[in-house]
PLY file of the C-alpha trace (Angstrom):
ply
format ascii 1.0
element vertex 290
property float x
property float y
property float z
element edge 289
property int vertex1
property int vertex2
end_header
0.00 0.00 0.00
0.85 3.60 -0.72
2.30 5.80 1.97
3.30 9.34 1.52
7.35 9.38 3.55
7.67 11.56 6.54
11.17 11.87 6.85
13.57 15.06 5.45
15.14 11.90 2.75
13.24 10.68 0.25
13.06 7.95 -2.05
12.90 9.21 -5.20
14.17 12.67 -7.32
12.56 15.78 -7.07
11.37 16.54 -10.27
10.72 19.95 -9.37
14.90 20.37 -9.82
16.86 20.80 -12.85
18.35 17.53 -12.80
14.67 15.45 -11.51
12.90 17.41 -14.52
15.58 16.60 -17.17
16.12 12.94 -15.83
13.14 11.90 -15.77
11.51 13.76 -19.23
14.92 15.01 -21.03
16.86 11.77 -21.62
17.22 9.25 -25.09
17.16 6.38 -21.83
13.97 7.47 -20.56
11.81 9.61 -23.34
8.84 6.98 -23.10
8.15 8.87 -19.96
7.80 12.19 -21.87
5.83 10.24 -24.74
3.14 8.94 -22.95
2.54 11.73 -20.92
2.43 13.74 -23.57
0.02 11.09 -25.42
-2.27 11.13 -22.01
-1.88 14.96 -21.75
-3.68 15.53 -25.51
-5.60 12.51 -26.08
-8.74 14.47 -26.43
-6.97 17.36 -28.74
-9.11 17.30 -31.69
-7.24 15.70 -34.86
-4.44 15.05 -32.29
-1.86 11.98 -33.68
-0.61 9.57 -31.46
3.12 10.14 -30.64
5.39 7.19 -31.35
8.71 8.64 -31.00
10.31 11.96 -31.03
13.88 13.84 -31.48
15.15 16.45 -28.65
16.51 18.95 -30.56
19.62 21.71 -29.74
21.06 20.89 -26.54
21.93 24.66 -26.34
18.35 25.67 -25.93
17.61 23.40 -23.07
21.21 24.30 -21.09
20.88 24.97 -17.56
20.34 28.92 -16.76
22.67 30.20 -14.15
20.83 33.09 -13.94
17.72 31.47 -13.35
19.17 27.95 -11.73
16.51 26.02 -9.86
13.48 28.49 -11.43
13.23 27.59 -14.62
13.92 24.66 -16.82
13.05 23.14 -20.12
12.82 20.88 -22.81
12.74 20.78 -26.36
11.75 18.33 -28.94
10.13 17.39 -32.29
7.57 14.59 -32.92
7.88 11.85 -35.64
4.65 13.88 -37.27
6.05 17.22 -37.29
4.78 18.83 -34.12
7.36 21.01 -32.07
7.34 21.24 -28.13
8.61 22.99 -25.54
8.13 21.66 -22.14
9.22 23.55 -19.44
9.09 23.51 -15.64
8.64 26.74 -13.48
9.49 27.23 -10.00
8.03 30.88 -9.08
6.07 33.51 -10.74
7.87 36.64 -12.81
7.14 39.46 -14.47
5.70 39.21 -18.36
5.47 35.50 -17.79
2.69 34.55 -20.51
4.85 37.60 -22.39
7.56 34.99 -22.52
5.92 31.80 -23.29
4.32 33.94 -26.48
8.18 34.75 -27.50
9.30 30.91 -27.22
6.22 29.72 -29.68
7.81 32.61 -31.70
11.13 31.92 -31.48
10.80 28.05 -32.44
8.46 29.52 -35.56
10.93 31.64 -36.85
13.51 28.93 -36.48
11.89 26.83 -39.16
11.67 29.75 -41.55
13.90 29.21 -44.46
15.87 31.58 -47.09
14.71 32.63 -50.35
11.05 33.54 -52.13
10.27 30.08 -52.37
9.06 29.43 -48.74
5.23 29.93 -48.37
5.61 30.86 -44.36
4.46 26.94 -43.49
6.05 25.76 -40.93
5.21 22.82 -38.09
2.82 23.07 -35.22
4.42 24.49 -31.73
2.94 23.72 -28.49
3.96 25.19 -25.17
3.61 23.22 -22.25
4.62 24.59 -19.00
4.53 23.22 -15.53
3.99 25.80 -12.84
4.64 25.52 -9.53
2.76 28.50 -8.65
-0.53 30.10 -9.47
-1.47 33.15 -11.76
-4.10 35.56 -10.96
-5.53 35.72 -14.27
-6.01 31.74 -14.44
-7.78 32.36 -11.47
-8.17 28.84 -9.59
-8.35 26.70 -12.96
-5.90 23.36 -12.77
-5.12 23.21 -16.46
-5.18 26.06 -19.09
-5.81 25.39 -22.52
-4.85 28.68 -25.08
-4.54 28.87 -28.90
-5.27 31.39 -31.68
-9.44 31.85 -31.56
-11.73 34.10 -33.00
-12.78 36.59 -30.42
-16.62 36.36 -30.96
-17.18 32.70 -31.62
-13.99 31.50 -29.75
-12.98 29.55 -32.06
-9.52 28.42 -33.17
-8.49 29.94 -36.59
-5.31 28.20 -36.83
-3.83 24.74 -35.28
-0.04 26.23 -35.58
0.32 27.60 -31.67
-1.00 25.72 -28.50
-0.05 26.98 -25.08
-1.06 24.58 -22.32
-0.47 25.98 -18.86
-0.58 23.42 -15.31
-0.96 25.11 -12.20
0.72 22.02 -10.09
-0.77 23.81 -6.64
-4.38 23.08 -7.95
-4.19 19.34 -8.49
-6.85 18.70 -6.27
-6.40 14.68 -6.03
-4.98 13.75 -2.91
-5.16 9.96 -3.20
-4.12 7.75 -4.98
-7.19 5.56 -5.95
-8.99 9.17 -6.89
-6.45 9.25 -9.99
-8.49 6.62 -12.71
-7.13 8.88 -15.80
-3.30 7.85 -16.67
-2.68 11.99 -16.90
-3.92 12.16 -13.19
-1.70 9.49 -12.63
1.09 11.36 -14.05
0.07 14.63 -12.42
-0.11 13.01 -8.46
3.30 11.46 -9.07
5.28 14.67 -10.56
3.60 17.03 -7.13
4.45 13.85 -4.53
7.19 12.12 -5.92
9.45 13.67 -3.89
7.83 12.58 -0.71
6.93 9.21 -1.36
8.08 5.62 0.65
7.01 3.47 -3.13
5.93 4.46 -6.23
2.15 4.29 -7.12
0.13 2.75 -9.79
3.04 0.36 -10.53
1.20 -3.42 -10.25
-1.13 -2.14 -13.38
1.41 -0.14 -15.48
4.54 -1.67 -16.29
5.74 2.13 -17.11
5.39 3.39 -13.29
7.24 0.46 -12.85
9.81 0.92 -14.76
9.67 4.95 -13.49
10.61 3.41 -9.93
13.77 2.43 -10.73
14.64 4.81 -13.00
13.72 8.16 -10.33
15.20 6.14 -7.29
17.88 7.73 -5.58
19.76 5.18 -4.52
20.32 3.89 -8.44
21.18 7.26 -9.19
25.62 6.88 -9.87
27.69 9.03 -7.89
28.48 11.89 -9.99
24.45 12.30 -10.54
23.57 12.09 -7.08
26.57 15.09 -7.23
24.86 16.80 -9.28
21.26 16.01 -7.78
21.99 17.34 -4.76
23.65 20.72 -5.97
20.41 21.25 -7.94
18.14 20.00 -5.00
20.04 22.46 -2.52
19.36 25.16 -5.12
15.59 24.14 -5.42
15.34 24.48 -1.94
17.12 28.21 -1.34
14.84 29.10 -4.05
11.49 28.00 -2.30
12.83 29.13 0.90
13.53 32.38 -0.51
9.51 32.53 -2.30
8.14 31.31 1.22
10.26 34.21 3.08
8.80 36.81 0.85
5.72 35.92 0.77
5.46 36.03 4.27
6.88 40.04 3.81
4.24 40.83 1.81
1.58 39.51 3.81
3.25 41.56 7.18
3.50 44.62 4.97
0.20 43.87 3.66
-1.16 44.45 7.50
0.54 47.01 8.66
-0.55 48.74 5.85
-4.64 48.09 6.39
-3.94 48.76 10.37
-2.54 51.92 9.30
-5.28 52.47 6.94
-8.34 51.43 9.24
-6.24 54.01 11.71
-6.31 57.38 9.24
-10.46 56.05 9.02
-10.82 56.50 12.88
-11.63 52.90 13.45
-10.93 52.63 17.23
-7.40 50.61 18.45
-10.05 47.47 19.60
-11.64 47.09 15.99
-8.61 47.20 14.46
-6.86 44.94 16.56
-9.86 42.45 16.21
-10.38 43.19 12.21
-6.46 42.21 12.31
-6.53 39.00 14.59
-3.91 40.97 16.32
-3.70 41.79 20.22
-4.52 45.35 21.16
-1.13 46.00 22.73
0.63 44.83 19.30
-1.47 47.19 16.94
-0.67 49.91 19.51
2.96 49.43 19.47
2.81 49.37 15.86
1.35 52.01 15.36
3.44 53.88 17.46
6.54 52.85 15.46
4.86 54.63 12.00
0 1
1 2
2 3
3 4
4 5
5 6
6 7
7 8
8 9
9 10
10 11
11 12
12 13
13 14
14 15
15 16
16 17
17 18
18 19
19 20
20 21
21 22
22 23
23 24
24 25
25 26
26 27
27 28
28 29
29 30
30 31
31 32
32 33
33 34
34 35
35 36
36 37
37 38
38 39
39 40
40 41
41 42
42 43
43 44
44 45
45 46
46 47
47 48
48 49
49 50
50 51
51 52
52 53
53 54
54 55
55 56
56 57
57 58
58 59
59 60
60 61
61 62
62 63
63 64
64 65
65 66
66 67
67 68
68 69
69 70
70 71
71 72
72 73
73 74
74 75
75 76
76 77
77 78
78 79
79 80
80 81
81 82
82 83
83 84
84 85
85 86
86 87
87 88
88 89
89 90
90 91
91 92
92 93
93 94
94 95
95 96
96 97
97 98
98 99
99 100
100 101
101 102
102 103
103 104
104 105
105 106
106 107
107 108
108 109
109 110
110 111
111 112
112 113
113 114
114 115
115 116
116 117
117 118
118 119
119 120
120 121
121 122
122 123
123 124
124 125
125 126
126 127
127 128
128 129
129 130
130 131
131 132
132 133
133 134
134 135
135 136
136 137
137 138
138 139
139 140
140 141
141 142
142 143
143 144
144 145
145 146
146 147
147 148
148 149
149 150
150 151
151 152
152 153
153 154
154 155
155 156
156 157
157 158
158 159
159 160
160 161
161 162
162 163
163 164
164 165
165 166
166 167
167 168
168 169
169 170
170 171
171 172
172 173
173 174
174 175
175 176
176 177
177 178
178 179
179 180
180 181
181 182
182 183
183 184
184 185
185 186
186 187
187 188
188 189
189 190
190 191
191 192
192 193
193 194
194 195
195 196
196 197
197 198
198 199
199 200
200 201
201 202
202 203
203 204
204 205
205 206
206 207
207 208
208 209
209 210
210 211
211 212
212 213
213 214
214 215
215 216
216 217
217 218
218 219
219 220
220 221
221 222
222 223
223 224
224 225
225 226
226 227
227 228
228 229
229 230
230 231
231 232
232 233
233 234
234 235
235 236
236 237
237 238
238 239
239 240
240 241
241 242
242 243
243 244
244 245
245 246
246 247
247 248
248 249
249 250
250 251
251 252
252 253
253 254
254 255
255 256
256 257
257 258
258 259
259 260
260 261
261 262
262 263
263 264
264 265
265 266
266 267
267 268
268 269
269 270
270 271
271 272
272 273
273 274
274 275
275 276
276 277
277 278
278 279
279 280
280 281
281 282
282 283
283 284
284 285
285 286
286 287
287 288
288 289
C-alpha cells in the first residue's frame, strides 16, 4: 500500500529540480516517460496523432540557466509527425510571464523559416507546455489552461499552428491515490508527490510506473548524478525558501498597511486589533513605530 514518507530523505528525485525534470523527461534512456505523458496529456486534442517517437533537438536551448538555476527549466523536442514542443518547468512567478511563453512559440516559428522567395511561411505546429509551480491571478483557480489562436466572438480556433497549455501544479486537487483513474492524473499526483513518497504508485497495473521506480530512485542514481542532484536540490530548496520568506513580507506589509489604513479612518485601536486578529497592545505598538 501507498504511503506518503515523513522523513527530510526521500526515495525518489525531485522533479521539481533541474536535474529530476531533465532525468526523468529530457533523456534518449527514458523519453517513453515524456511520450506517454504527452500522449495522455492531448488525447482528447481534436485531430491530435498519437506520438510514437520523437527527437530532442539543440542541446543549447535546453542548457541549464545560471541566472535562473533552480526556477526555470526546459525541454525541447520534435515529434515523428512534425509537431514542435517545448516543455518547461517553473518554479516561481515573474514578471511578463505569458509575455515569454508567447516569444518561445515565436522563437521556435521563426527557427523553421527558411531563405529565399520560395518558402510559403508553413512551418510545423508548436505547443507550449509549462509546468507551474505557482498560481497566476488571471487563471484564477483553474488546474489546467488550454490557449490557442481563436476568434474573439465565436472563440474559435483559426489556426492549429500555436497551442499553449499551462498546469498550475498547486491546484491538483487529487490527494489519493485511488482518486487518480485517468493515466494523466496518474502522471500529475506522481510529478507534485514524488518527492515525498516511501514506493511508487500505480506500478502493479502499469509496467511504465514500474519501470519509473527504478529509473527516479535515488539510490540507483551513480555518484556523480547524485553530485549533481543534490547541488540542484540544494538550489531548489534556497529558491522556495527564498519565495516562502517573501511571501510572508508581503503579507506583514500587507497588515501594517490596512492597520494603518483602518487608523487614518478612525476605526478605534479594539476594531482594528480584532479586524487584524492581532492583540490590542501589538497594533498599539505598531502604530506607534509609523
Amino acid at each position: 500500500m501507498w504511503k506518503p514518507k515523513q522523513n527530510a530523505m526521500s526515495t525518489y528525485i525531485n522533479p521539481m529540480t533541474d536535474f529530476g525534470f531533465k532525468y526523468i523527461f529530457g533523456r534518449e534512456e527514458s523519453k517513453d516517460f515524456l511520450i506517454d505523458f504527452l500522449n495522455n496529456l492531448l488525447k482528447d486534442e481534436p485531430g491530435f496523432d498519437t506520438i510514437i517517437d520523437l527527437q530532442y533537438l539543440d542541446k543549447e536551448k535546453s542548457r541549464r540557466r545560471k541566472r535562473e538555476r533552480g526556477v526555470i527549466y526546459d525541454i525541447h523536442y520534435q515529434t515523428t509527425n512534425g509537431k514542435r514542443f517545448t516543455v518547461e518547468m517553473q518554479n516561481s512567478s515573474q514578471n511578463y510571464y505569458i509575455d515569454r511563453m508567447v516569444y518561445y512559440a515565436s522563437k521556435a516559428i521563426v527557427d523553421q523559416g527558411e531563405v529565399g522567395s520560395d518558402w510559403l511561411y508553413e512551418f510545423e505546429p508548436i505547443y507550449i507546455i509549462s509546468f507551474m509551480n505557482f498560481c497566476l491571478e488571471q487563471f484564477k483557480d483553474e488546474f489546467r489552461i488550454d490557449a490557442a489562436l481563436c476568434d474573439l466572438r465565436t472563440h474559435q480556433p483559426i489556426s492549429d499552428k500555436q497551442r499553449y497549455i499551462f498546469i498550475q501544479l498547486p491546484l491538483f486537487g487529487k490527494n489519493k491515490p485511488e482518486e487518480c483513474r485517468e493515466k494523466i492524473d496518474q502522471w500529475f499526483y506522481i510529478f507534485n508527490n514524488m518527492s515525498t513518497m516511501e514506493t511508487m504508485p500505480f506500478t502493479q497495473k502499469d509496467r511504465l510506473f514500474h519501470r519509473l521506480s527504478s529509473v527516479a530512485s535515488y539510490a540507483n542514481l551513480s555518484d556523480e548524478d547524485k553530485m549533481d542532484y543534490d547541488a540542484d536540490l540544494k538550489a531548489y530548496r534556497d529558491i522556495v525558501g527564498q519565495l516562502s520568506y517573501a511571501k510572508a513580507e508581503g503579507r506583514e506589509e500587507g497588515k501594517v498597511e490596512m492597520i494603518v489604513n483602518m487608523m487614518k479612518a478612525g476605526l478605534p485601536i479594539e476594531q482594528i486589533a480584532m479586524i487584524a486578529n492581532m492583540a490590542v497592545d501589538k497594533v498599539k505598538k505598531l502604530l506607534s513605530n509609523i
